[in-house]
C-alpha positions in Angstrom: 0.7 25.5 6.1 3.5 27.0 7.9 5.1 24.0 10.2 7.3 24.9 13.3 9.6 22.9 15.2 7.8 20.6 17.6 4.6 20.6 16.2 2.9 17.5 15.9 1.0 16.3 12.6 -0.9 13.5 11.7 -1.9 11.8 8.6 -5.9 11.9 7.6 -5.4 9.0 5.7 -3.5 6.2 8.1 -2.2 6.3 11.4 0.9 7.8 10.9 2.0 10.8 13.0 4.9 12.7 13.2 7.1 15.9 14.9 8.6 18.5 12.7 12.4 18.2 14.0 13.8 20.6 11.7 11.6 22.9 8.6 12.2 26.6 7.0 10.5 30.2 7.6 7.9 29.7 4.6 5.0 27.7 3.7 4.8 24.1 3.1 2.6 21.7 2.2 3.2 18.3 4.3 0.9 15.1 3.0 1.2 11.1 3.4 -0.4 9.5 1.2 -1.1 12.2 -0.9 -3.4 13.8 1.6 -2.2 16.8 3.8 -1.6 16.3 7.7 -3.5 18.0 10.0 -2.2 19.1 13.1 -2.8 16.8 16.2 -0.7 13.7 17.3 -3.0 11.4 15.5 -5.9 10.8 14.1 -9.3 10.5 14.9 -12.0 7.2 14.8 -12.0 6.6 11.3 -9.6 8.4 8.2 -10.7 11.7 7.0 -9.4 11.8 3.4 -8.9 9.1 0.7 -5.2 7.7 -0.1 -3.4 7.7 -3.2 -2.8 4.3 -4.0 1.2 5.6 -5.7 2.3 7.3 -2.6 1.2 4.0 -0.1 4.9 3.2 0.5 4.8 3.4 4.0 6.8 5.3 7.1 8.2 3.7 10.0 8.5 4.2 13.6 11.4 6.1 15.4 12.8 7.0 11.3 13.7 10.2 10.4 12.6 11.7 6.5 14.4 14.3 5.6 14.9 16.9 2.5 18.3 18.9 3.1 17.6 21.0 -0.2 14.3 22.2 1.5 15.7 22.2 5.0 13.0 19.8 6.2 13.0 17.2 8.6 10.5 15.1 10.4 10.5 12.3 12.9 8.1 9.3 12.9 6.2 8.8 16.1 3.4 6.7 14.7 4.2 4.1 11.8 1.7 4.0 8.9 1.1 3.1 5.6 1.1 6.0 4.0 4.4 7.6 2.4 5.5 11.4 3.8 6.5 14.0 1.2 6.4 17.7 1.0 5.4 20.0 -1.5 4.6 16.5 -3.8 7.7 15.4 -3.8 8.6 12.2 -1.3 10.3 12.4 1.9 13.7 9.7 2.0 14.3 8.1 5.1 17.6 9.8 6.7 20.5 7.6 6.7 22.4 7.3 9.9 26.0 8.6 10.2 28.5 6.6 10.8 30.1 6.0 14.2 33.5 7.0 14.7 36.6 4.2 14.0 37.7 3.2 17.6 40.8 1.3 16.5 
């Protein structure tokens, strides 16, 4: 799949959902819990695909998971138990940066 900025994907697995904020020109191939997201802002009455129980460490609301390397980055909008990677690899939570010194 070939993601684009604003797109909305969701998990076939879980309920976990998410935008793509930032992602490159080429194909990629986006999964939680091991299973690839489908587009849509989330899924339907009951999960599509089965869950690999090694990749069930979970995403959380409002978090960004990033991969600067790849130049991927995507924004939770629905938590779930599943844990985001791309290309097989897992996505690491984006640390925040740190606020100025105001002394």
């Amino acid at each position: 799949m070939r993601p684009r900025v604003g797109q909305m994907l969701a998990s076939t697995v879980d309920t976990t959902a998410v935008i793509v904020v930032r992602c490159p020109d080429q194909d990629l191939e986006i999964t939680c819990g091991g299973a690839a997201m489908a587009e849509g802002n989330g899924p339907g009455s009951a999960p599509a695909g089965t869950a690999d129980p090694a990749l069930m460490g979970g995403s959380l609301l409002g978090k960004r998971y990033a991969d600067d390397d790849l130049g991927v980055e995507l924004l939770c909008t629905k938590p779930g138990s599943g844990t985001l990677a791309v290309n097989g690899a897992p996505l690491p939570m984006k640390a925040a940066k740190p606020l100025p010194a105001s002394d």
